[in-house]
DOVEX-462273 format. One line per field, with one value per residue: residue number from 1; x, y, z of N, C-alpha, C in turn. Coordinates in pm, 1 decimal. Last residue first. Example, Ala and Ser with C-alpha at 12.3 -4.5 7.8 and 13.67 -1.06 7.14 Angstrom:
2
num: (2 1) $
n.X: (1285.0 1319.0) $
n.Y: (-225.0 -569.0) $
n.Z: (708.0 780.0) $
ca.X: (1367.0 1230.0) $
ca.Y: (-106.0 -450.0) $
ca.Z: (714.0 780.0) $
c.X: (1290.0 1320.0) $
c.Y: (3.0 -330.0) $
c.Z: (787.0 780.0) $
This chain:
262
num: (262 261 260 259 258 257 256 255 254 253 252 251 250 249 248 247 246 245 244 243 242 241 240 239 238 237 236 235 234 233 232 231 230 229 228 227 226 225 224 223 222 221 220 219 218 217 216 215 214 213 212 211 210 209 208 207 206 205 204 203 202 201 200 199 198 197 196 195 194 193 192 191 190 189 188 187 186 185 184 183 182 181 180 179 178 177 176 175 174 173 172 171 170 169 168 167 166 165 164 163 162 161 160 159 158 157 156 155 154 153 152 151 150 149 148 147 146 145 144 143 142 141 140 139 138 137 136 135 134 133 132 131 130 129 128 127 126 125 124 123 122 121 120 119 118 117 116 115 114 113 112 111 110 109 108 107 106 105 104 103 102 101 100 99 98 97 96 95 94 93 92 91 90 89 88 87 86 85 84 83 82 81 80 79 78 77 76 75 74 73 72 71 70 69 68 67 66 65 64 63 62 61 60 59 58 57 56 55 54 53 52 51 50 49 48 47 46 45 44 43 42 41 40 39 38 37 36 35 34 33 32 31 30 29 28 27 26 25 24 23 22 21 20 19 18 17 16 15 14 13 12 11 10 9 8 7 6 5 4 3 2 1) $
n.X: (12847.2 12838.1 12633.9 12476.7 12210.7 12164.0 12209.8 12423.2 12555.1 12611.3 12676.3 12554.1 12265.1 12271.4 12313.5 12081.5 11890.5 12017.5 11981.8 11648.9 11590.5 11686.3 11479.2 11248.7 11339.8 11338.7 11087.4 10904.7 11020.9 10928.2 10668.1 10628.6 10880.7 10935.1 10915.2 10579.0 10440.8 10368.0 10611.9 10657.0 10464.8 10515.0 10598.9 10729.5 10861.4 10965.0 11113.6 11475.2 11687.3 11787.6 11884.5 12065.4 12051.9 11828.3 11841.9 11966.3 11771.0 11569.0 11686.0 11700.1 11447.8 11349.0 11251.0 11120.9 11013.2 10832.3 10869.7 10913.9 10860.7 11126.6 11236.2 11250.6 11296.2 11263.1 11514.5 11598.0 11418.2 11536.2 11766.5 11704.2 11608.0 11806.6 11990.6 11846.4 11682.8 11587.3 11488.3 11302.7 11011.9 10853.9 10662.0 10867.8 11012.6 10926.5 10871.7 10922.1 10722.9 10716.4 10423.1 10542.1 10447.7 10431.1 10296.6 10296.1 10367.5 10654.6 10645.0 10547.5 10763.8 10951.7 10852.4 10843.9 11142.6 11161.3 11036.9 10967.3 10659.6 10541.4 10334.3 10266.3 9999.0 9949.1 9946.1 9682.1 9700.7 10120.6 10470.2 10719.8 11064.0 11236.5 11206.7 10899.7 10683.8 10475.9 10407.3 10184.3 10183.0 9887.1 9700.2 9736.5 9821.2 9572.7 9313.1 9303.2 9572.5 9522.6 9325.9 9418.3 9640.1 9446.8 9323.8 9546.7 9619.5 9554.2 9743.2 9978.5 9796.7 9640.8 9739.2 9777.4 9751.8 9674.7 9586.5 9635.1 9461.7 9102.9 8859.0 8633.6 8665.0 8866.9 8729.5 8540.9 8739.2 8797.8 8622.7 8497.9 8737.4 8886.5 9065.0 9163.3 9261.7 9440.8 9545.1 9590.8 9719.0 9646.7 9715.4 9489.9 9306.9 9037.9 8742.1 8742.6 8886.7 8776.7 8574.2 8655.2 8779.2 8500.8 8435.1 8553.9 8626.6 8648.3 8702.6 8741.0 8957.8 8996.8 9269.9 9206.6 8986.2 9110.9 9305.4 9345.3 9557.7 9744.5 9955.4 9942.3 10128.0 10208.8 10213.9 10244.5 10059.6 9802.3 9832.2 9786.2 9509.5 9360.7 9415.8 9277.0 9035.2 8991.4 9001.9 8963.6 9132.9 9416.2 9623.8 9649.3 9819.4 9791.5 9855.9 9737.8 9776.9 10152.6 10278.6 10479.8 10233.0 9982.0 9831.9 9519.3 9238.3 8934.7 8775.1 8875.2 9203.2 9387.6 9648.6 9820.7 10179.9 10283.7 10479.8 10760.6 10971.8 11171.9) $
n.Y: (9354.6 9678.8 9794.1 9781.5 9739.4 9464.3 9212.2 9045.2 9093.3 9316.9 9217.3 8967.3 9090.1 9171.5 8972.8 8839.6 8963.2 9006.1 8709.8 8724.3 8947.5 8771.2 8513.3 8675.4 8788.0 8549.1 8366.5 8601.0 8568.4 8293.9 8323.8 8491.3 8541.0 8787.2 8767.3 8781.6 8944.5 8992.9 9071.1 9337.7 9484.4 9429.7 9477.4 9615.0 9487.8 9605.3 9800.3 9901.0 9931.7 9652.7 9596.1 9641.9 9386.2 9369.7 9535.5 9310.0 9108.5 9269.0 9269.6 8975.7 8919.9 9162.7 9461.1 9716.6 9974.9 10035.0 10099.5 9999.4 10085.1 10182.7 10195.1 10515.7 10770.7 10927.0 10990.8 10732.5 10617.9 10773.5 10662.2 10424.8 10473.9 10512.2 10324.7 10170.1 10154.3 9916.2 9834.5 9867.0 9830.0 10024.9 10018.4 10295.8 10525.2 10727.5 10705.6 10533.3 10540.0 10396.8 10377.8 10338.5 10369.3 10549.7 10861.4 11079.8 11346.5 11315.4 11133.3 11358.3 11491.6 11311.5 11324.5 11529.2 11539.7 11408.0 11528.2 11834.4 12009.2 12041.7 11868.2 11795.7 11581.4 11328.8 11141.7 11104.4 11357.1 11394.5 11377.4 11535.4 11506.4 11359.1 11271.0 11220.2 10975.9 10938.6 10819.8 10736.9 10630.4 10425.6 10288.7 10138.9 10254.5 10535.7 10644.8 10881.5 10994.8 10973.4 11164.3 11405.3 11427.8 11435.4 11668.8 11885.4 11858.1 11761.1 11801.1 11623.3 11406.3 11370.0 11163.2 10923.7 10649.8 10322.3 10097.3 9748.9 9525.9 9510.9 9470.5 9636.7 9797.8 9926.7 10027.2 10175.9 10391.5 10520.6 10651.3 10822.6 11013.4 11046.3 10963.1 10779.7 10731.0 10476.3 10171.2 9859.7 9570.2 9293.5 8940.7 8699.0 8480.1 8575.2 8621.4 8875.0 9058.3 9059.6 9189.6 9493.9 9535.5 9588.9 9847.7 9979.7 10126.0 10434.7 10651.5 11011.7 11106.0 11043.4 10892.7 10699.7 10527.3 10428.3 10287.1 10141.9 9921.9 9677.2 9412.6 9153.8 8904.2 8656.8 8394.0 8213.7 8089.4 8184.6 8457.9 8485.6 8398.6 8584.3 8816.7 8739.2 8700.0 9020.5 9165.4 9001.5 9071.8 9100.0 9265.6 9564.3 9849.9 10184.5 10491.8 10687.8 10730.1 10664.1 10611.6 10432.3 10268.1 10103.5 9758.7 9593.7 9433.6 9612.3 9857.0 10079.3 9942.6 9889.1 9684.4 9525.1 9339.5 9123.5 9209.2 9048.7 9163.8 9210.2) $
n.Z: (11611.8 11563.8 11348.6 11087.3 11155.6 11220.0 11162.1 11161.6 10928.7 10665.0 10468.8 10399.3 10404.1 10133.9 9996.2 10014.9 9957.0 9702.0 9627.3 9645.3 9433.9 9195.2 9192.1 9118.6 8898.5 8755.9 8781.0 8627.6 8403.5 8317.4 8390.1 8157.7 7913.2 7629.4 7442.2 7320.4 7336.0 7589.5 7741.4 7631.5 7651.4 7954.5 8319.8 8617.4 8899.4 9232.1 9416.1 9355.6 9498.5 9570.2 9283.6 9083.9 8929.9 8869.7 8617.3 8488.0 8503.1 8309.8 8058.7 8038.0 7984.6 7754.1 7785.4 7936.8 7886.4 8165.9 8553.7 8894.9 9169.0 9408.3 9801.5 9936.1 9886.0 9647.5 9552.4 9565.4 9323.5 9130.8 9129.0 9037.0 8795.3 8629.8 8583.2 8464.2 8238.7 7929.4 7644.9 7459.8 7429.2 7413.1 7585.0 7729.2 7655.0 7715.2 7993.3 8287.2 8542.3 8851.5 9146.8 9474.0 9785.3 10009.6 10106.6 10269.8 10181.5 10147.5 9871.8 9660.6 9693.9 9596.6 9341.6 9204.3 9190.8 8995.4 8771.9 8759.7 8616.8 8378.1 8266.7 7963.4 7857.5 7766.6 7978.5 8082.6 8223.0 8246.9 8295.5 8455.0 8293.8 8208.2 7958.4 8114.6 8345.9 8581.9 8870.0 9114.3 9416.5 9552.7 9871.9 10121.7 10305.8 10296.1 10312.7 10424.8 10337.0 10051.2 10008.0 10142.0 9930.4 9647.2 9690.5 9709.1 9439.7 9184.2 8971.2 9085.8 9167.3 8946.9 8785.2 8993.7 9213.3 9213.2 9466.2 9512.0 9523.1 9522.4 9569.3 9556.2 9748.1 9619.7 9427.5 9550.0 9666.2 9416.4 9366.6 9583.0 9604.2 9240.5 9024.1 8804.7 8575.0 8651.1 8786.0 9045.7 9095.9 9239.6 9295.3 9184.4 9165.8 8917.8 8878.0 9031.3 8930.3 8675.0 8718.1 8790.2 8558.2 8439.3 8571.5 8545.0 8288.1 8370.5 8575.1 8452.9 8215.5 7973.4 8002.4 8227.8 8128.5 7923.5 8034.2 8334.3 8426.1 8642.0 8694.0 8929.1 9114.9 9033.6 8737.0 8633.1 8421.1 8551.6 8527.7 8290.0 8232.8 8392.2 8211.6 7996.5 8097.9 8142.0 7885.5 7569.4 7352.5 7377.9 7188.5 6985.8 7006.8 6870.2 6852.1 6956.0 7200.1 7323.9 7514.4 7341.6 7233.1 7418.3 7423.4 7555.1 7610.4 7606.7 7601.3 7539.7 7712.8 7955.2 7982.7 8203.3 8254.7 8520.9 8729.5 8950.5 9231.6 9498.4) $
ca.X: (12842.9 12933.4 12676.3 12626.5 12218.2 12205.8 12105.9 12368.5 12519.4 12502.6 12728.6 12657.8 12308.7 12238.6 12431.8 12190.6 11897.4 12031.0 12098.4 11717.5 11555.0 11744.3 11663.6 11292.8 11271.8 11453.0 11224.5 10896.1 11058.3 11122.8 10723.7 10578.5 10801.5 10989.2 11026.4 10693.6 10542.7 10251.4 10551.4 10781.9 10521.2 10399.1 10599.6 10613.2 10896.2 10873.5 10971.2 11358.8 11595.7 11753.7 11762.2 11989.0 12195.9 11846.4 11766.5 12017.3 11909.8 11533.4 11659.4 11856.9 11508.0 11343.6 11282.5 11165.7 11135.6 10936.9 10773.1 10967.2 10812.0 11045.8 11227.2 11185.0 11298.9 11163.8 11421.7 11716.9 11422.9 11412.4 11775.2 11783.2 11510.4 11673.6 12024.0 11867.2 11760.0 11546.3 11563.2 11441.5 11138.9 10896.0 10595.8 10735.2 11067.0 10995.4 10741.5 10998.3 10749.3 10798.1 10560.7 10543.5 10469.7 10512.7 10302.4 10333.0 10216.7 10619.3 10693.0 10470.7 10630.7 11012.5 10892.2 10771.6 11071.6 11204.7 10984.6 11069.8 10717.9 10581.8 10300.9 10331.5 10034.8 9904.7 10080.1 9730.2 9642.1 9973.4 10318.2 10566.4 10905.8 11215.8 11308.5 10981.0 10812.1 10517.0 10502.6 10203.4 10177.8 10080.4 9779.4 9632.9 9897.6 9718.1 9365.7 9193.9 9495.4 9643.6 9324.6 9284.8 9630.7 9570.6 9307.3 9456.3 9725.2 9505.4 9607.5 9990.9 9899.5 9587.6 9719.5 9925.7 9681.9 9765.2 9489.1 9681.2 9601.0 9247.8 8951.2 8654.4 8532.2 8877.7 8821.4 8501.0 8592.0 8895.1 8668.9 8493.3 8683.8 8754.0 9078.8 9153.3 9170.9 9389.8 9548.8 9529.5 9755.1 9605.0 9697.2 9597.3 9359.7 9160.8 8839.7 8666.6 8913.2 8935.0 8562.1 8591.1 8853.9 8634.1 8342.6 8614.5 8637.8 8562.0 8703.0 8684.6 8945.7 8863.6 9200.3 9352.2 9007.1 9023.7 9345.2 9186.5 9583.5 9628.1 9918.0 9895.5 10075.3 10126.6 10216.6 10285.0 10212.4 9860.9 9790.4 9874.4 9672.7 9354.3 9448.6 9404.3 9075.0 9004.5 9118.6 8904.2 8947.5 9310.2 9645.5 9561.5 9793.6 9783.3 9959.7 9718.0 9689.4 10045.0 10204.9 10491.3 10393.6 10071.3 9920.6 9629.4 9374.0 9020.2 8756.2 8755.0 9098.2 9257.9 9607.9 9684.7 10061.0 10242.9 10426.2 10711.6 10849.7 11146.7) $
ca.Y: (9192.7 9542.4 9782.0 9807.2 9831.1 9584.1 9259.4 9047.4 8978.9 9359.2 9328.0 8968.8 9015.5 9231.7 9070.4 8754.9 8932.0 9157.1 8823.0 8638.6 8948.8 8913.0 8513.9 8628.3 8855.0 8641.8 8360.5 8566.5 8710.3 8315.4 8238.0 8521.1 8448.1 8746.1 8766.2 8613.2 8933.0 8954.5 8964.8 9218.4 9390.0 9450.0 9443.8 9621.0 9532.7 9552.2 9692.0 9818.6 10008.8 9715.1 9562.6 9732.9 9486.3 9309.8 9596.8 9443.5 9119.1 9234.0 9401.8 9049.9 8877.9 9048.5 9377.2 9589.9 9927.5 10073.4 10037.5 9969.1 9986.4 10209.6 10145.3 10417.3 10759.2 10887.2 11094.7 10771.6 10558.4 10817.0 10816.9 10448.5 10460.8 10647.5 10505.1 10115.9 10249.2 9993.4 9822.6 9947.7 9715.6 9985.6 9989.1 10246.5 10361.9 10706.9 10734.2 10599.0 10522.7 10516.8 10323.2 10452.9 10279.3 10422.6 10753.0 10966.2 11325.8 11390.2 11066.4 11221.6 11575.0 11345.5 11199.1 11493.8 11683.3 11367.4 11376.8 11755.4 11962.9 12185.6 11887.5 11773.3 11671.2 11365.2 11127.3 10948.1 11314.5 11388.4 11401.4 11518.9 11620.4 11424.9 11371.1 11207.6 11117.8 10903.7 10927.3 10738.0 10694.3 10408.3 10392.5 10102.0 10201.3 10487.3 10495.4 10763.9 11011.6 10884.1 11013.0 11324.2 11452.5 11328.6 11536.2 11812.1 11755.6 11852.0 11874.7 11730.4 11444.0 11414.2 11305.3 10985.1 10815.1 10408.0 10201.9 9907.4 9520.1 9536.0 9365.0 9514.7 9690.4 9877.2 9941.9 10129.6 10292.6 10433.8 10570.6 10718.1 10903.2 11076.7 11120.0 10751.2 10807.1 10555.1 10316.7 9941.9 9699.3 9361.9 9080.9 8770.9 8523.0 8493.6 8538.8 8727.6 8968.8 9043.5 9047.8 9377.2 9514.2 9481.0 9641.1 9901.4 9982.8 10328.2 10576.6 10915.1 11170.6 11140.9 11004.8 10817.6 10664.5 10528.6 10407.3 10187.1 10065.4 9738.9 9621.8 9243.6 9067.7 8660.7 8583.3 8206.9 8095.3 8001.0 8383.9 8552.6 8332.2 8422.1 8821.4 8722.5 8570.6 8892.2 9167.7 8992.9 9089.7 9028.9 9158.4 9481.0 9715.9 10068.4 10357.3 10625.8 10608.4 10741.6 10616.6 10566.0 10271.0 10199.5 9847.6 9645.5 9456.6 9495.5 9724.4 9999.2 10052.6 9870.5 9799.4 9466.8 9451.1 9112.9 9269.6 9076.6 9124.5 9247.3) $
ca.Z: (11691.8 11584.7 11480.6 11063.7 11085.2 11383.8 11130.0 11262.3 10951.2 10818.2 10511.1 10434.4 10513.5 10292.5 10010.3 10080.7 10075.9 9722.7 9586.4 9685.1 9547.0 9192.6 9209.7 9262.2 8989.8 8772.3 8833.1 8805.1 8462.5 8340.9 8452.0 8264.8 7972.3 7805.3 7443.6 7365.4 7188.4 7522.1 7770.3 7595.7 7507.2 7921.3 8175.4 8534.4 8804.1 9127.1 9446.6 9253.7 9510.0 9676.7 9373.0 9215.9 9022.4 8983.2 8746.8 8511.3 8569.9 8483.8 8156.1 8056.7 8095.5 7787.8 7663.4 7945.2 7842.1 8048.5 8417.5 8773.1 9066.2 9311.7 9626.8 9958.9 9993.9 9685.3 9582.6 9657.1 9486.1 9144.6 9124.5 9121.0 8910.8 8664.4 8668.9 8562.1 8213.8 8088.2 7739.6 7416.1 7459.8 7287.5 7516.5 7732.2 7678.8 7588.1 7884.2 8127.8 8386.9 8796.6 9008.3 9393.3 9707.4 10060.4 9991.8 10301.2 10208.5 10229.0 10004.4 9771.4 9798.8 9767.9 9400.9 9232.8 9274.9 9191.7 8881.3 8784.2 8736.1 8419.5 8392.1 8024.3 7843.5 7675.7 7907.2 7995.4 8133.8 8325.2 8207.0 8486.6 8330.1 8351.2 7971.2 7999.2 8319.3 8419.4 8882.2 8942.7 9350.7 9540.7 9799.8 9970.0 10202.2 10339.2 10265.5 10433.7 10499.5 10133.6 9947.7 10162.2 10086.7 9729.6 9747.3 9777.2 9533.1 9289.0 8946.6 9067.7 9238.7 9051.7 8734.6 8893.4 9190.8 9172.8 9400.1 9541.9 9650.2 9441.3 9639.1 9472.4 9759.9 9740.8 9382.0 9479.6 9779.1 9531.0 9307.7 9536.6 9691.0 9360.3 9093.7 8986.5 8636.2 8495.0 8789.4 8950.8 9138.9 9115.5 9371.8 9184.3 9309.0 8966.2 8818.4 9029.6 9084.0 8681.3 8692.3 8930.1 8666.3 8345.2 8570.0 8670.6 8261.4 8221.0 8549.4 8485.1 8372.4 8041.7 7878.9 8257.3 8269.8 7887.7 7941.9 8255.4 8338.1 8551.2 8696.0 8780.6 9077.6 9131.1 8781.6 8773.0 8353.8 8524.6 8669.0 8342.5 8153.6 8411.0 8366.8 7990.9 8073.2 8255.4 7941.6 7731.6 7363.4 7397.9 7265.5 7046.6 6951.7 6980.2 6861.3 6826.0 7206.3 7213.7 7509.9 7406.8 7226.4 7329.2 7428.6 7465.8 7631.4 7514.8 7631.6 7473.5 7632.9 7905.5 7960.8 8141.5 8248.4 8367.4 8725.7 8843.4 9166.3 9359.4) $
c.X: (12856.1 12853.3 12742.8 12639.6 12365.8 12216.9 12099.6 12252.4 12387.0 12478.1 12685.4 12697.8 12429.1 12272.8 12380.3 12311.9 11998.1 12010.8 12060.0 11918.2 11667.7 11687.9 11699.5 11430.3 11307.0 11448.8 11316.7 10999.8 10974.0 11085.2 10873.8 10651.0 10783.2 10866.0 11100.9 10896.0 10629.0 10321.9 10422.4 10732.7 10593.9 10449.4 10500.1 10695.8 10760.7 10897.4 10943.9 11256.3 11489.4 11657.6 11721.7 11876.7 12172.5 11958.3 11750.8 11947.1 11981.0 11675.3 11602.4 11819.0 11630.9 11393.9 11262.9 11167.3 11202.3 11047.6 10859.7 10921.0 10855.2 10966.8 11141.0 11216.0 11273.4 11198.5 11312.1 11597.1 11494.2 11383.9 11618.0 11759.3 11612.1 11602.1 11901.5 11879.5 11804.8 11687.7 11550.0 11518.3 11264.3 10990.9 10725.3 10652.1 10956.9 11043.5 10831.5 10944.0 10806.6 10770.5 10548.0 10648.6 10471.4 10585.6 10428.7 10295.8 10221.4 10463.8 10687.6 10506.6 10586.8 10893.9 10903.3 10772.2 10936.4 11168.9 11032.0 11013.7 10799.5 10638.1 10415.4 10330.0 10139.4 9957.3 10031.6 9834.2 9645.8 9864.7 10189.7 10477.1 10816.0 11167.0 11271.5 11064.3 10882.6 10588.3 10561.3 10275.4 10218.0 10071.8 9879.7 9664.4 9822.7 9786.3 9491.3 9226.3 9397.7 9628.6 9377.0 9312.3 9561.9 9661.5 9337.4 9378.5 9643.5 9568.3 9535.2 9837.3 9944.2 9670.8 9659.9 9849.9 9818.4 9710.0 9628.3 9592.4 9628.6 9324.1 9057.5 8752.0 8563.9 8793.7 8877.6 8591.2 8552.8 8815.3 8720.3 8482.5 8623.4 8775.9 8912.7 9132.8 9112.5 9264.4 9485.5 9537.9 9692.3 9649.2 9709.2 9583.4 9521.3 9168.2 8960.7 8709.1 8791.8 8964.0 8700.8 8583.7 8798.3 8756.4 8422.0 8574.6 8654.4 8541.9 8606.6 8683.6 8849.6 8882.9 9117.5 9311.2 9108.4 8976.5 9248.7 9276.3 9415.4 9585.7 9843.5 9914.0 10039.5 10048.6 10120.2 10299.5 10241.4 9950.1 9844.6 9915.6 9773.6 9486.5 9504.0 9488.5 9248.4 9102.7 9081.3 9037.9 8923.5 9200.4 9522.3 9550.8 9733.5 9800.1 9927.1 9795.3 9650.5 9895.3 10101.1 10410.4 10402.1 10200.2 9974.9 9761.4 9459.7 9132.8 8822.1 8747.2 8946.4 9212.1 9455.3 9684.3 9945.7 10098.3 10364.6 10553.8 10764.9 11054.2) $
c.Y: (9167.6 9451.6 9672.0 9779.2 9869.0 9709.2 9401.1 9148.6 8949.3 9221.0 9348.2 9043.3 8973.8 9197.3 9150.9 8865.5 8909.6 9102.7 8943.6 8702.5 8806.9 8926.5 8664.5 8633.0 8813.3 8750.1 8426.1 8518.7 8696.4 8464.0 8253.7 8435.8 8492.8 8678.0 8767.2 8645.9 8789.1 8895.1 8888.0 9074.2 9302.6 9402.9 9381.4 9543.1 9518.6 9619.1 9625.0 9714.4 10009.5 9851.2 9617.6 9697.5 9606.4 9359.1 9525.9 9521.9 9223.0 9191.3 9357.4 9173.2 8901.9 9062.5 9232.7 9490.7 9775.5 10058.0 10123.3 9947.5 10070.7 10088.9 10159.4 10293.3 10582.2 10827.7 11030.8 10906.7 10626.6 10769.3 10832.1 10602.8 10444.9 10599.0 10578.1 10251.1 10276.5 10074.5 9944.3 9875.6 9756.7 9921.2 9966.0 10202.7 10269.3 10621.7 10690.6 10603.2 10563.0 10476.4 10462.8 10355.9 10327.8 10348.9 10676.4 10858.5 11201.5 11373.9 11147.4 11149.5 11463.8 11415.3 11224.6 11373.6 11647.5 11466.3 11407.2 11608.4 11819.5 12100.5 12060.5 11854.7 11639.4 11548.7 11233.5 11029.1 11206.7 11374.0 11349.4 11495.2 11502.4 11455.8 11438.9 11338.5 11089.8 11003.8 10886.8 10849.8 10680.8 10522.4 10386.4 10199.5 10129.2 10376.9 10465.0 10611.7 10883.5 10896.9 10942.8 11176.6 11375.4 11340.4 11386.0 11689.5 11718.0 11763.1 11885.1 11826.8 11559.9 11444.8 11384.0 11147.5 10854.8 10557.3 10320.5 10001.1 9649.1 9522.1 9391.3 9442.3 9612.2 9746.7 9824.8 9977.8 10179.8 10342.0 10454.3 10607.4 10767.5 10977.9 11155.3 10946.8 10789.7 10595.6 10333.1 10090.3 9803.5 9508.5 9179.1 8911.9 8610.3 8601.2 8488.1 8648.2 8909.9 8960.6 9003.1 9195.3 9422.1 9445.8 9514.8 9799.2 9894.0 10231.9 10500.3 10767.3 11090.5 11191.6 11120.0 10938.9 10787.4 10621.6 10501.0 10286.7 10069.4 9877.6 9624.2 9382.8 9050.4 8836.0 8585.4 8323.2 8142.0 8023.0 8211.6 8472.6 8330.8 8377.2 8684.4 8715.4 8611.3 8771.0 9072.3 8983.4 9082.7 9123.0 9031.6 9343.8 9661.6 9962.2 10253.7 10530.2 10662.4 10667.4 10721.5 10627.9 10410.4 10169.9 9970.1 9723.4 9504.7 9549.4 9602.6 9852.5 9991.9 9964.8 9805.7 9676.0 9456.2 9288.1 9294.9 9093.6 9112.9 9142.5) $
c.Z: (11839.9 11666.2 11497.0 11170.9 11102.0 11288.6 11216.2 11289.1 11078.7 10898.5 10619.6 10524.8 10556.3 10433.2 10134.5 10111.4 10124.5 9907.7 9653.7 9711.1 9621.6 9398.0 9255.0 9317.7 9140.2 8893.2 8828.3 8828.4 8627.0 8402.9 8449.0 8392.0 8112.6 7837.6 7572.6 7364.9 7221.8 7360.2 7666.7 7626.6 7478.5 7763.2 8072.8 8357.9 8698.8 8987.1 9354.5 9347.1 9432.7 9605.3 9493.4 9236.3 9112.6 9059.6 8877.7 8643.9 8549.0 8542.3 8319.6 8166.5 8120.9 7957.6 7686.6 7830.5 7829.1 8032.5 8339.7 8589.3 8931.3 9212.3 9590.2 9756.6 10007.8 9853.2 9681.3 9667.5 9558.1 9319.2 9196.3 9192.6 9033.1 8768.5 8695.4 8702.2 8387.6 8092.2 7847.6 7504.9 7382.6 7314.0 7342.6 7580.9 7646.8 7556.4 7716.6 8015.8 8297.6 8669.7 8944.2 9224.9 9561.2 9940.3 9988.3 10208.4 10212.2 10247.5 10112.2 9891.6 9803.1 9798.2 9563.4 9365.0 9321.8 9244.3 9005.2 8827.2 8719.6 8566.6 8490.8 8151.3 7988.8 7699.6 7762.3 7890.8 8040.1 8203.8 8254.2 8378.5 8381.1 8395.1 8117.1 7964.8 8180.1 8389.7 8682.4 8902.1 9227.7 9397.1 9722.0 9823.0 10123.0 10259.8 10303.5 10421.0 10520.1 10310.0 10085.7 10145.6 10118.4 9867.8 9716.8 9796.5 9688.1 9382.9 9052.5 9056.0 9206.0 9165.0 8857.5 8900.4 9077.3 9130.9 9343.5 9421.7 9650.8 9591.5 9578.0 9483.0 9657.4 9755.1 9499.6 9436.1 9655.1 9642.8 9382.0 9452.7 9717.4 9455.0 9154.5 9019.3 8735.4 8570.9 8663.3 8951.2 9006.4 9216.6 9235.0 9226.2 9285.7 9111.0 8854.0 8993.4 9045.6 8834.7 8681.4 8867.4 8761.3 8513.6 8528.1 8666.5 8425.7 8247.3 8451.8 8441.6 8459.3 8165.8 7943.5 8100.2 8294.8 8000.6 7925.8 8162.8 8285.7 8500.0 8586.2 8812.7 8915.9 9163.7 8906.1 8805.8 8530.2 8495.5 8650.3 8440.3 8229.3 8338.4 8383.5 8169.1 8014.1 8197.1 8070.0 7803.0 7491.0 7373.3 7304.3 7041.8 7094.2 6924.9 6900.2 6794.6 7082.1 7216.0 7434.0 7452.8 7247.9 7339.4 7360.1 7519.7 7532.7 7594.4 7651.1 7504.6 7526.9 7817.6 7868.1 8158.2 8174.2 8400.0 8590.7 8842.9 9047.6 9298.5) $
């Protein structure tokens, strides 16, 4: 488990919706790099990155803002918001991201997110934003007529490995997380989930440490830019929580044999 300071891009600038309304914003930095760079000295070793204005139009806006992002620092960057071509993804690749997140295109054309994940494979990680359960697609602007975990088990059938989950009604307003849904969502998915919305402080990451096993990572974003969670205390919880879930693993399984006697 992993923390995951978030960089949402619109016009340029770092910001955030609340729910993701993008008449709701507030605005964090002017330069979403040199915040990257902050990120990176307080001891963030992932970023998730959000083009808003790609996931709006449907084409990527801001990769130039992304490619100076890896210039700037040695942090693994997991990027999404209108990812829906070849080569997009050739693009982000060449710019040295760690994962390329597909969301509206999983449902709008699932073809080629076939394709995608054939070419790329685990460079890949699916965008699964849900509210009250549904599918919203279009930067969350409309709703998709399809179940998440319904969504959740065809990606893990077109072999997608890595998959963040968003509680749209959570998102951006540090309500607190909601531990049962991604649980739910990892047991569909087959595999643990990244973890976005809601995060308040460093309580909601020891809550979601109590299931760690099915939490990759955890996304946060107001709670980190409002000073109510420190980049550096939600990497140490993160870890600790991973550390705990090794050790209970190992209780139960000492000899690592998947339950088999000794």
């Amino acid at each position: 488990m992993y923390l995951l300071p978030a960089i949402d891009i619109l016009g340029g600038k770092a910001v955030r919706l609340a729910k993701g309304d993008y008449d709701r914003v507030t605005v964090y930095h002017d330069d979403p790099a040199a915040q990257a760079q902050l990120f990176e000295e307080q001891g963030a070793t992932w970023l998730h990155v959000v083009d808003l204005d790609g996931a709006r139009s449907g084409t990527p806006e801001n990769i130039a803002i992304i490619e100076r992002i890896m210039r700037k620092t040695l942090l693994k960057v997991e990027v999404g918001g209108g990812v829906r071509s070849l080569d997009t993804i050739a693009r982000l690749a060449d710019a040295g991201v760690s994962r390329v997140v597909l969301g509206t295109s999983l449902v709008a054309d699932p073809a080629f997110a076939e394709e995608a994940i054939a070419q790329y494979g685990r460079l890949l990680c699916a965008g699964i934003d849900a509210k009250g359960g549904e599918v919203a697609v279009a930067g969350w602007r409309e709703g998709a007529g399809v179940a998440a975990e319904e969504l959740a088990r065809d990606v893990a059938a077109l072999g997608f490995r890595h998959l963040v989950y968003t509680d749209i009604a959570r998102d951006g307003m540090q309500t607190g997380v909601d531990p049962a849904a991604y649980v739910r969502m990892a047991e569909a998915f087959g595999h643990p989930v990244i973890a976005s919305g809601g995060v308040a402080g460093v309580d909601d990451l020891a809550r979601l440490g109590e299931v760690a096993g099915c939490i990759e990572g955890v996304i946060a974003g107001r709670a980190v830019y409002e000073g109510a969670l420190s980049v550096a205390d939600g990497v140490r919880a993160c870890a600790e929580a991973t550390r705990r879930a090794e050790a209970a693993a190992i209780a139960s399984d000492p000899c690592g044999m998947g339950g088999a006697r000794c």
